[in-house]
C-alpha positions as CSV (number, residue, x, y, z in Angstrom):
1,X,0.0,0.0,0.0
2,X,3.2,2.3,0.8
3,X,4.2,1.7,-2.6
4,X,0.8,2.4,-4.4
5,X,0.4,6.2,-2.2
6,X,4.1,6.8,-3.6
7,X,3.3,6.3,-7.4
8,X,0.2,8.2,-7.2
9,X,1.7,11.3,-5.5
10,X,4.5,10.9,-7.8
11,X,2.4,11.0,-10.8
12,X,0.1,14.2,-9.2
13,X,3.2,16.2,-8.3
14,X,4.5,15.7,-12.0
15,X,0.5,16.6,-13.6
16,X,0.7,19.5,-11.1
17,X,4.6,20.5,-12.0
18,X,3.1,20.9,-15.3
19,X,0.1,23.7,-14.5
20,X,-2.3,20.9,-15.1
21,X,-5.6,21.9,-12.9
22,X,-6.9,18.1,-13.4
23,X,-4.9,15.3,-14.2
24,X,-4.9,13.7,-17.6
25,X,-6.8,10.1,-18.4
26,X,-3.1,8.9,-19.7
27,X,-1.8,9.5,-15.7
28,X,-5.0,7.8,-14.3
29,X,-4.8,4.4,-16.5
30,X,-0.7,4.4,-15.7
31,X,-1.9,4.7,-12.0
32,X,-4.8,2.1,-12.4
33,X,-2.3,-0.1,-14.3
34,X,0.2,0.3,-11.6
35,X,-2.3,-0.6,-9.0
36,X,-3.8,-3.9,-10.3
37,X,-0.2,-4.9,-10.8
38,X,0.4,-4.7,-7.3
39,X,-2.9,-5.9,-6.3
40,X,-3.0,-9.3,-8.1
41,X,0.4,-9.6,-6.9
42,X,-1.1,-9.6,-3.5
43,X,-3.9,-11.9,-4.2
44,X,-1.7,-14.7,-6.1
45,X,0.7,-14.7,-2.6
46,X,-2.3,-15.0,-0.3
47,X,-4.0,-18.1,-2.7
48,X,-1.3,-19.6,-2.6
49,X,-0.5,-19.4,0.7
50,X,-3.8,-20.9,1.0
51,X,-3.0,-23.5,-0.8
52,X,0.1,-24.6,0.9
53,X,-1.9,-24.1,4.1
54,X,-4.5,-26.7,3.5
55,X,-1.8,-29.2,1.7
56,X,0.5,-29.0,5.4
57,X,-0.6,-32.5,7.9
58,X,-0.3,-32.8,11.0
59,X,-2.0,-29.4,11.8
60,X,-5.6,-29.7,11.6
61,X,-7.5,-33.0,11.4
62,X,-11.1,-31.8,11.8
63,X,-11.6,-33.1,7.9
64,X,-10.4,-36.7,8.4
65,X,-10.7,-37.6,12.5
66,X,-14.2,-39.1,13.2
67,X,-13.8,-37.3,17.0
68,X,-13.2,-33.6,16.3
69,X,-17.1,-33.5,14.0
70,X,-18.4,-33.5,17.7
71,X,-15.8,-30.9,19.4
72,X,-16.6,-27.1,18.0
73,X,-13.4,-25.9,18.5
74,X,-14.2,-22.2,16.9
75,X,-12.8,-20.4,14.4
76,X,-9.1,-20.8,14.0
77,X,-6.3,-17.6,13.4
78,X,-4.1,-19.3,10.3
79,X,-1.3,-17.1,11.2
80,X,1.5,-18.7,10.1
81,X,4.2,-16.1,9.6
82,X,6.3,-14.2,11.9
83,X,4.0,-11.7,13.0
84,X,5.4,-9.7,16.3
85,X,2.7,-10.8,19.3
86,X,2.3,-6.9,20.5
87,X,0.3,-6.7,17.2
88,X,-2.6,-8.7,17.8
89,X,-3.3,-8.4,21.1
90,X,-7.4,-8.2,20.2
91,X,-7.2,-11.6,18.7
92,X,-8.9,-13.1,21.7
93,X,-8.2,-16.5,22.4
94,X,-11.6,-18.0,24.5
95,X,-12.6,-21.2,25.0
96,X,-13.0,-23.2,22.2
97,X,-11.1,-21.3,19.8
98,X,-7.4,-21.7,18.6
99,X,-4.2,-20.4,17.0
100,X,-1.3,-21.3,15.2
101,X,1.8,-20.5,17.0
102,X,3.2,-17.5,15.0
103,X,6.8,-16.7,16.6
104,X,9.9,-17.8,14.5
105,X,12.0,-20.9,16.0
106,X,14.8,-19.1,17.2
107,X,13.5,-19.1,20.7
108,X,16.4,-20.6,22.5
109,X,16.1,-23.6,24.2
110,X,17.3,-24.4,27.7
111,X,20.2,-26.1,26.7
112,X,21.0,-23.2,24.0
113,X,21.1,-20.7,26.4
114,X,23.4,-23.0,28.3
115,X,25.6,-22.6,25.4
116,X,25.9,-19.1,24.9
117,X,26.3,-18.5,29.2
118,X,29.2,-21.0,29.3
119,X,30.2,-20.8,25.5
120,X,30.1,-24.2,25.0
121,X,29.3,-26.4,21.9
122,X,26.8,-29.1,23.7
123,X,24.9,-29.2,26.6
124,X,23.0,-32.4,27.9
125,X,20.7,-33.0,30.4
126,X,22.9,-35.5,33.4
127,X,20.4,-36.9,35.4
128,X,18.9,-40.3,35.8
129,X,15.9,-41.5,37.5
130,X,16.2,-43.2,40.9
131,X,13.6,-45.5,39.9
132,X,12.0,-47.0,36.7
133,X,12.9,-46.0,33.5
134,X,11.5,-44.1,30.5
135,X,9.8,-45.3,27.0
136,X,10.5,-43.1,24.2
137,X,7.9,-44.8,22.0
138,X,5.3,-44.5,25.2
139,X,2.6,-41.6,25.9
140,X,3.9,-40.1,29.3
141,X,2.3,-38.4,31.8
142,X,4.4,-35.7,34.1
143,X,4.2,-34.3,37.4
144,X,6.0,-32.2,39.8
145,X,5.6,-33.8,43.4
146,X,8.6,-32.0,45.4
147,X,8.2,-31.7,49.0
148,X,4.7,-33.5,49.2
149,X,3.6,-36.4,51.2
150,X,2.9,-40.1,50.0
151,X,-1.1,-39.2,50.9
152,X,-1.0,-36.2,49.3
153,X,-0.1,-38.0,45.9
154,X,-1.4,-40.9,46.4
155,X,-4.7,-40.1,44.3
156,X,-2.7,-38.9,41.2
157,X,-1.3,-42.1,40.6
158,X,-3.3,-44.8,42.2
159,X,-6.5,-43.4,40.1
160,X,-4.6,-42.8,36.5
161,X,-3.4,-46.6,36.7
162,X,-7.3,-48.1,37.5
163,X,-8.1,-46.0,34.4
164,X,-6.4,-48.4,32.4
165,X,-3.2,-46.6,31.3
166,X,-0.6,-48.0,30.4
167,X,2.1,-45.1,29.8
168,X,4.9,-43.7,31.7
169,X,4.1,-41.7,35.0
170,X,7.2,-39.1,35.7
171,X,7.4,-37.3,38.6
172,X,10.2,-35.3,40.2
173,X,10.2,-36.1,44.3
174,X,12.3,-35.0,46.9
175,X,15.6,-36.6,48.3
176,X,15.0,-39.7,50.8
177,X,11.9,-40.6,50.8
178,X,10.3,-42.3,54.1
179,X,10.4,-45.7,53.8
180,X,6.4,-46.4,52.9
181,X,6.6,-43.9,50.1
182,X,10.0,-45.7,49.0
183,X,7.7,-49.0,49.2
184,X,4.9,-47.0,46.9
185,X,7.1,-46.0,44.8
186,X,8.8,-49.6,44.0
187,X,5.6,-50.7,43.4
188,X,4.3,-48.7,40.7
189,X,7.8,-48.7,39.0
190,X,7.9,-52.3,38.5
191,X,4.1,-53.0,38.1
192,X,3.0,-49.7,36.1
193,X,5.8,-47.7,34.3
194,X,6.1,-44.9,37.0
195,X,9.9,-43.0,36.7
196,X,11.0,-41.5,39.5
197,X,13.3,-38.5,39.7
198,X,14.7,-37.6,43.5
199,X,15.9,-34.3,42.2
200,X,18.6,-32.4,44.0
201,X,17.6,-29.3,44.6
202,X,19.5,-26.7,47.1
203,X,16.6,-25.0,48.9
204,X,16.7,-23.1,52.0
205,X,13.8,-25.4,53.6
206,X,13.1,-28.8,52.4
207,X,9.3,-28.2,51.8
208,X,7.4,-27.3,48.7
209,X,7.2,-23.6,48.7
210,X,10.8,-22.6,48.9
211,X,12.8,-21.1,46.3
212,X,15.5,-23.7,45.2
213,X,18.8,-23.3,42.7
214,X,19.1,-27.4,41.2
215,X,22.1,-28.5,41.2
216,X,24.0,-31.1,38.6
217,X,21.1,-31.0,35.8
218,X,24.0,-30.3,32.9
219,X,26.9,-31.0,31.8
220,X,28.8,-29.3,28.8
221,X,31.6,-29.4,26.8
222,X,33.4,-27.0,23.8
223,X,34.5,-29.2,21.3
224,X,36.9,-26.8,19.8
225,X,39.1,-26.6,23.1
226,X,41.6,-29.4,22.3
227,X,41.6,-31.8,25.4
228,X,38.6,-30.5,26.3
229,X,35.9,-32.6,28.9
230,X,32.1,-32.5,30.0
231,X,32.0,-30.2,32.9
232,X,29.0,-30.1,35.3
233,X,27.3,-26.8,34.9
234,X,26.4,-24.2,37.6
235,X,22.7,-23.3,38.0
236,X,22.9,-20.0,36.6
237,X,19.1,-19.2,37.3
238,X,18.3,-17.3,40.7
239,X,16.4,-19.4,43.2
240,X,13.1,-20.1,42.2
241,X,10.5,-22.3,43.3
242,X,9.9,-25.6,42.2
243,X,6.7,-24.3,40.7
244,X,8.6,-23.1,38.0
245,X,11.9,-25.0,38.7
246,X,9.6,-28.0,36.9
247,X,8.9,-26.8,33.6
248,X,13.0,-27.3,33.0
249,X,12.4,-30.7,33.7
250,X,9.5,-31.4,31.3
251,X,11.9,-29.7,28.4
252,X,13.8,-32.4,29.5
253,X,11.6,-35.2,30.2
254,X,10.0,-34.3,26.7
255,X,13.4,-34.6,25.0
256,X,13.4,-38.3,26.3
257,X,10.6,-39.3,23.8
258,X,9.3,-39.7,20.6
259,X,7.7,-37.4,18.4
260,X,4.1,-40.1,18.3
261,X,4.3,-39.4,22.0
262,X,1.6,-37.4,23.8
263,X,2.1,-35.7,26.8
264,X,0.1,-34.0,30.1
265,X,2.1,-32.2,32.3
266,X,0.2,-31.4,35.2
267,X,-0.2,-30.6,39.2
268,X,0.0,-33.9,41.6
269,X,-1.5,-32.9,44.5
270,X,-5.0,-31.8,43.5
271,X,-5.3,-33.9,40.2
272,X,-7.5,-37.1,40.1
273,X,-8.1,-39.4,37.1
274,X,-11.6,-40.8,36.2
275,X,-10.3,-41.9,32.2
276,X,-7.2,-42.2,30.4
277,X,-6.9,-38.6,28.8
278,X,-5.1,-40.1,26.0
279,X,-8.2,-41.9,25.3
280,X,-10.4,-39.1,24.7
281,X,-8.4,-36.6,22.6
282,X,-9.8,-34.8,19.7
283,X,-7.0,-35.6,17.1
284,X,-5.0,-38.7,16.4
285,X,-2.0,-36.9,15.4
286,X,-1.1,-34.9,18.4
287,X,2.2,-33.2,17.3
288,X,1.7,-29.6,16.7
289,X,-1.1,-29.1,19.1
290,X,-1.2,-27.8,22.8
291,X,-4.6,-28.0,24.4
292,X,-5.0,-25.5,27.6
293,X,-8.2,-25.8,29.8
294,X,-9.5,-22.4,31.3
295,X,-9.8,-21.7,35.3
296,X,-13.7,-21.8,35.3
297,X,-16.4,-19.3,35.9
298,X,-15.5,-15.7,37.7
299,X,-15.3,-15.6,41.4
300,X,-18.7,-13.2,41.8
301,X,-22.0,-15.7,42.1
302,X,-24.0,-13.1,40.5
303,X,-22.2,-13.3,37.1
304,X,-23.1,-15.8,33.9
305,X,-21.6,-19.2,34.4
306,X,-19.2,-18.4,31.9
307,X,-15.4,-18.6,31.7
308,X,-14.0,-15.8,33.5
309,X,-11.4,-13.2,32.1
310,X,-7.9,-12.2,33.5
311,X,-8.9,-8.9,35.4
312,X,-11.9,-11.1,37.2
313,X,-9.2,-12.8,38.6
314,X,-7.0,-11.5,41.3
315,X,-4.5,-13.0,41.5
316,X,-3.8,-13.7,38.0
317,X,-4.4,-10.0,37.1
318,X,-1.3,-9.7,40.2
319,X,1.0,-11.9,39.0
320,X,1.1,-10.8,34.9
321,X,0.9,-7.0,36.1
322,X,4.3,-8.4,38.7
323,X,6.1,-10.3,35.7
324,X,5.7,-8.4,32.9
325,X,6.2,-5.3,35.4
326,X,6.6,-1.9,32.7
327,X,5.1,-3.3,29.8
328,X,2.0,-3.3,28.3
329,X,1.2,-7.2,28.7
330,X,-1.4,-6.7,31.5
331,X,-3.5,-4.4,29.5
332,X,-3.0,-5.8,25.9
333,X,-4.4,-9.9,27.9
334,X,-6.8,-8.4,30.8
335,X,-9.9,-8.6,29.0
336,X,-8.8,-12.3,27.9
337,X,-9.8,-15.7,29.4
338,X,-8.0,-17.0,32.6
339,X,-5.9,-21.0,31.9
340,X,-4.7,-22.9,34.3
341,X,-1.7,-23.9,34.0
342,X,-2.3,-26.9,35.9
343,X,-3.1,-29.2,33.3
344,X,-1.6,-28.7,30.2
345,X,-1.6,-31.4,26.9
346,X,0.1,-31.4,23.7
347,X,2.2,-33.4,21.6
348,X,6.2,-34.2,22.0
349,X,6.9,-31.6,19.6
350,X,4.3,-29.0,20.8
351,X,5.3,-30.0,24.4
352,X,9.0,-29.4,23.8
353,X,7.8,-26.2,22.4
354,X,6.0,-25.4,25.3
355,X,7.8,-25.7,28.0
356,X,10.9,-24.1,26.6
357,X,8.8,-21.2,25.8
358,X,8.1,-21.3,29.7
359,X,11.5,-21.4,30.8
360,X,12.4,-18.6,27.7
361,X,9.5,-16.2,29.9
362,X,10.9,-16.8,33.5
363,X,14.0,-16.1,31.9
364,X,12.8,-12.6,30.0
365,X,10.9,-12.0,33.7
366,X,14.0,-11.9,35.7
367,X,15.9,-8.9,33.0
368,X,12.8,-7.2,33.8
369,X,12.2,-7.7,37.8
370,X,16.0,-8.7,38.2
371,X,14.1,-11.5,40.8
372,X,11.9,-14.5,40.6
373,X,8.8,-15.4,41.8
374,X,5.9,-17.7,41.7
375,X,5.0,-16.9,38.5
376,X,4.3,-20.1,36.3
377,X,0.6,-19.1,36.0
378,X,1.4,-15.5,34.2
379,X,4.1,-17.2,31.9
380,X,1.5,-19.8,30.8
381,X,-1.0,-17.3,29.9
382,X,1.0,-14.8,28.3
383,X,2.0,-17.2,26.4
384,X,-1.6,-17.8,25.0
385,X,-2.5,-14.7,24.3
386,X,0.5,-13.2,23.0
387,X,0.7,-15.6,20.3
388,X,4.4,-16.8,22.3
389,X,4.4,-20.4,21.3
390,X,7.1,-21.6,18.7
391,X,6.9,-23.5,15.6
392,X,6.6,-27.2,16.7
393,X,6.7,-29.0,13.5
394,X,7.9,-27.3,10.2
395,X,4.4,-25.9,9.8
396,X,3.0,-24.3,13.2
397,X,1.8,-25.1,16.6
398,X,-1.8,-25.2,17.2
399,X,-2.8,-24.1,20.6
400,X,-6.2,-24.8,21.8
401,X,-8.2,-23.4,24.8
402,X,-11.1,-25.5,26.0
403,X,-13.8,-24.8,28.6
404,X,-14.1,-26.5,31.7
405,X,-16.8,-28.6,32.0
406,X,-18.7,-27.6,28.6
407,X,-19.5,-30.3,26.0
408,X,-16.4,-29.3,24.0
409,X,-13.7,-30.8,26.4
410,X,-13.8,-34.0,27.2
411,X,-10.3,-34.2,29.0
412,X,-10.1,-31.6,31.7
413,X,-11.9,-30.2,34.4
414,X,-11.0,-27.4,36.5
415,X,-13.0,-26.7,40.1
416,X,-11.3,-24.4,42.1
417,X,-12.7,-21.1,41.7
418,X,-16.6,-22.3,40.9
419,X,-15.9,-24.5,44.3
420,X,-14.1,-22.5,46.6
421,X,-15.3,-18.8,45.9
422,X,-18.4,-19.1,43.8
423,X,-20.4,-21.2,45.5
424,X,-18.5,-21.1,48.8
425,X,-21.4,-21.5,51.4
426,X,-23.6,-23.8,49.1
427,X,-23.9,-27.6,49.5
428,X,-22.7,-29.9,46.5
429,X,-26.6,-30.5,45.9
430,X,-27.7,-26.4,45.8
431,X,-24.3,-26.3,43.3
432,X,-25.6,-29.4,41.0
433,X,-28.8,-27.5,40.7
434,X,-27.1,-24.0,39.6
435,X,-25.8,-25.9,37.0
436,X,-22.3,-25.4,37.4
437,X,-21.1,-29.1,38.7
438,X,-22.8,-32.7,38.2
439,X,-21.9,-35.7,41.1
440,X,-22.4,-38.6,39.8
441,X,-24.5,-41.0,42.1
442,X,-23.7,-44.7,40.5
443,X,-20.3,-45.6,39.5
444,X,-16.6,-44.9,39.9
445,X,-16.5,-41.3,38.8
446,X,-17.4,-38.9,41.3
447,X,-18.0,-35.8,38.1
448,X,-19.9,-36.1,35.2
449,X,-19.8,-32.9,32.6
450,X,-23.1,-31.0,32.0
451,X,-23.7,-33.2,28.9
452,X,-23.6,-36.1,30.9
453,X,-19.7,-37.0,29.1
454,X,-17.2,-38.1,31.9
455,X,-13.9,-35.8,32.2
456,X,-11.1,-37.7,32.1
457,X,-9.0,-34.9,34.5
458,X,-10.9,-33.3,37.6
459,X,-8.2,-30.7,39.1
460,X,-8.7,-28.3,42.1
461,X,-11.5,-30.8,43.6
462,X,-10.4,-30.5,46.9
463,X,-11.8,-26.9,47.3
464,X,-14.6,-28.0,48.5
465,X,-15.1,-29.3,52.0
466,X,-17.7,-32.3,51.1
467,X,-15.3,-33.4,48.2
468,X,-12.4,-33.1,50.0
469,X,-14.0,-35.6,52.8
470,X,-14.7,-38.0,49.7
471,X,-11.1,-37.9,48.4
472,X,-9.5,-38.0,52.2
473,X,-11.3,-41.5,52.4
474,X,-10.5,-42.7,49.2
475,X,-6.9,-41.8,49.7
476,X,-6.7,-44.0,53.2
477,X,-8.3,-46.7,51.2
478,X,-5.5,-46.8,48.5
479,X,-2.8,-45.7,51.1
480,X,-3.6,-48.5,53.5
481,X,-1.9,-51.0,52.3
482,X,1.4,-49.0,52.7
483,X,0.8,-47.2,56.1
484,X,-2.0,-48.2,58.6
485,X,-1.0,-45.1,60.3
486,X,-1.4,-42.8,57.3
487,X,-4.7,-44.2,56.3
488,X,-5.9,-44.1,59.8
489,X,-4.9,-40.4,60.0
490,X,-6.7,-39.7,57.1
491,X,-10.1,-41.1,57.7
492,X,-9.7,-39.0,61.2
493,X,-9.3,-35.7,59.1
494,X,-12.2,-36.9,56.6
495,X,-14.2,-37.4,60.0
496,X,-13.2,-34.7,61.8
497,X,-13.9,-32.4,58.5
498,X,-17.6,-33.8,58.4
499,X,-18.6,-32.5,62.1
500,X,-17.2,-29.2,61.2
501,X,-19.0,-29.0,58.3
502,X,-22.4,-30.5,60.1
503,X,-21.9,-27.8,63.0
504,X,-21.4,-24.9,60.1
505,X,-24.7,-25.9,58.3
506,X,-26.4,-26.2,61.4
């Protein structure tokens, strides 16, 4: 278009240089001519850009997968070129709608900025597991369990394996575990593929909730030093906490499998399994796509059962303003829907993607603050709607944001805020009639979605006192046969719970 205004002004200034009080037809058909030119040049790019759009695989299969005809998934942004995010910030990314990832490769990795800190010419990951061991051909599920208690985790993996799964479970624990969760562990990494990682991590406190540096994750060499060695690599991160801390080990994790692979990475204390979420996905070929699941409805009872928006939130409107403190990013993403970064699924390619772009934002965080914080959630959904998510395949990365609870996601469920704030002094029958949550009364599951569908994730159930009762008990069921003592201190919380919670209604 800059081109077009130039010829035309060119050709009035030299009708006008002339005396001319009009300009002649001769001018306006050069002008026309030069215009059309231009134009169809235009057009031919975008058709065939088109063209090469709809010939790519592995990006959208709503045409050949039998599944996705039944999951509206909205209109899609085809923006495949290097657009900068700060552009598009009114391209709203809401529940069931997507994007292509749009920001050029050269993101670097955590092992490429390992590289350029230590000018080095490779950089691998050093750590083993303690137990089990991982199969790059095998769908993996990850979590980040550090400083937890055997009964705190026990749900997360004793419900995913009576699902019928039959991946790897990968979780990152603390050093020297007590001798029942040792036991536990054994168990399920000789009977049902779970890895464990005791990661050593230098923390002030040995409790979740501490900021940590990790210690011996890398090791490096430079090749073009003659005699040269791997070295062990200093964390050169500040302390952080092991919020944040695990999304360097799913890059790494990731990097251990298969590009066929898919992948959830997701919270272990709060998470419960009612299906195999690999089972209900709405594409077979999972490679270029990251599904996100938003945090529910808004806070305020009075408002529509609807996914609620960034500045609804709190404490998600505190921690992008805190991060991304001096810039724009809290006004351009306000008005834009809340994810939880909780639960977060993708292909091996989209999940390497992902999780490098989350260590890229800490990273671009700290230059700003010059400290870290717990900040895993603003990363996660800056990332969404700023269009930060690299390529994944040669073509694009398709990132998808689904509603809790709604007919078009199947997988994941997210209760915390429509639990614990919305519906704070109502009973789990007075919230099943708002509409908002469905218990199901005959069978294994203890949700059902509003169209009757079963989620295959419920996260953030333990918000609410009655369901937290139900979960206390099922954990000392499943812990019982490791700890007596555990189990039995359960049930007394799950009873002592109830008559707090009888007294309060009475």
């Amino acid at each position: 278009m800059h081109r077009n205004g130039r010829a035309i002004r060119r050709v009035i200034h030299h009708e006008q240089g002339r005396g001319r009080k009009r300009i002649s037809l001769t001018s306006i058909l050069f002008v026309i001519a030069i215009v059309s030119f231009v134009s169809f040049g235009a057009l031919y790019r975008a058709l065939f850009a088109s063209i090469n759009l709809s010939e790519n695989q592995g990006i959208d299969r709503r045409e050949s997968s039998p599944i996705i005809k039944s999951v509206n998934t909205g209109k899609d942004h085809n923006m495949l070129h290097n657009i900068n995010p700060i552009d598009i910030p009114e391209k709203k990314v809401m529940p069931g709608q997507s994007y292509y990832g749009i920001v050029d490769k050269n993101i670097p990795s955590p092992r490429d900025t390992l590289k350029s800190i230590y000018n080095l010419t490779k950089v691998k990951f050093s750590q083993s597991p303690t137990l089990g061991k991982h199969r790059p051909d095998a769908d993996v599920i990850m979590s980040m369990v550090y400083g937890y208690k055997l009964e705190q985790i026990v749900i997360f993996i004793t419900s995913l394996v009576e699902t019928g799964y039959q991946g790897d479970i990968v979780i990152g624990t603390g050093k020297d575990p007590d001798e029942e969760m040792k036991d536990f562990f054994n168990f399920y990494a000789e009977n049902h593929h779970l890895v464990v990682y005791e990661l050593p991590l230098k923390c002030c406190c040995p409790r979740a909730g501490h900021p940590c540096h990790v210690l011996n994750m890398y090791e490096g060499i430079n090749e073009n030093i003659p005699q040269s060695s791997w070295q062990k690599l200093k964390d050169h991160r500040t302390k952080r906490l092991a919020a944040v801390i695990r999304y360097e080990y799913y890059y790494e994790w990731s990097m251990l499998y298969q590009s066929k692979s898919r992948i959830l990475v997701s919270d272990g204390r709060d998470v419960y399994f009612q299906r195999d979420p690999f089972q209900q996905l709405p594409y077979e070929d999972m490679e270029a796509h990251i599904i996100m699941a938003d945090s529910g409805p808004p806070p305020d009872p009075s408002k529509p059962l609807v996914p609620m928006v960034i500045e609804e939130s709190i404490p998600d409107y505190n921690w992008i303003k805190e991060a991304y403190k001096g810039t724009s990013t809290i006004e351009d993403v306000k008005h834009l829907t809340v994810s939880c970064s909780g639960t977060t699924l993708g292909g091996q390619p989209a999940m390497v993607m992902y999780t490098s772009a989350m260590v890229h934002q800490y990273d671009y965080s700290v230059k700003i603050l010059g400290y870290a914080d717990n900040f895993d959630q603003a990363y996660h959904n800056v990332i969404l709607h700023k269009h930060l998510l690299p390529y994944a395949t040669e073509n694009a990365t398709k990132v998808e944001l689904f509603e809790s609870g709604s007919p078009m996601n199947p997988l994941i469920r997210t209760l915390g805020v429509e639990l614990k704030f919305r519906n704070k002094k109502k009973s789990l029958q007075e919230i099943q009639e708002l509409g908002g949550l469905w218990l199901n009364s005959s069978g294994e599951e203890l949700f059902i979605n509003r169209d009757g569908s079963i989620p295959a994730v419920i996260h953030q159930a333990d918000r609410h006192p009655q369901i937290k009762i139900m979960l206390y008990r099922r954990s000392a069921m499943e812990i019982s046969r490791w700890s007596r003592e555990k189990a039995k201190a359960l049930l007394q919380e799950a009873n002592t719970l109830e008559e707090k919670l009888r007294s309060y209604q009475d």
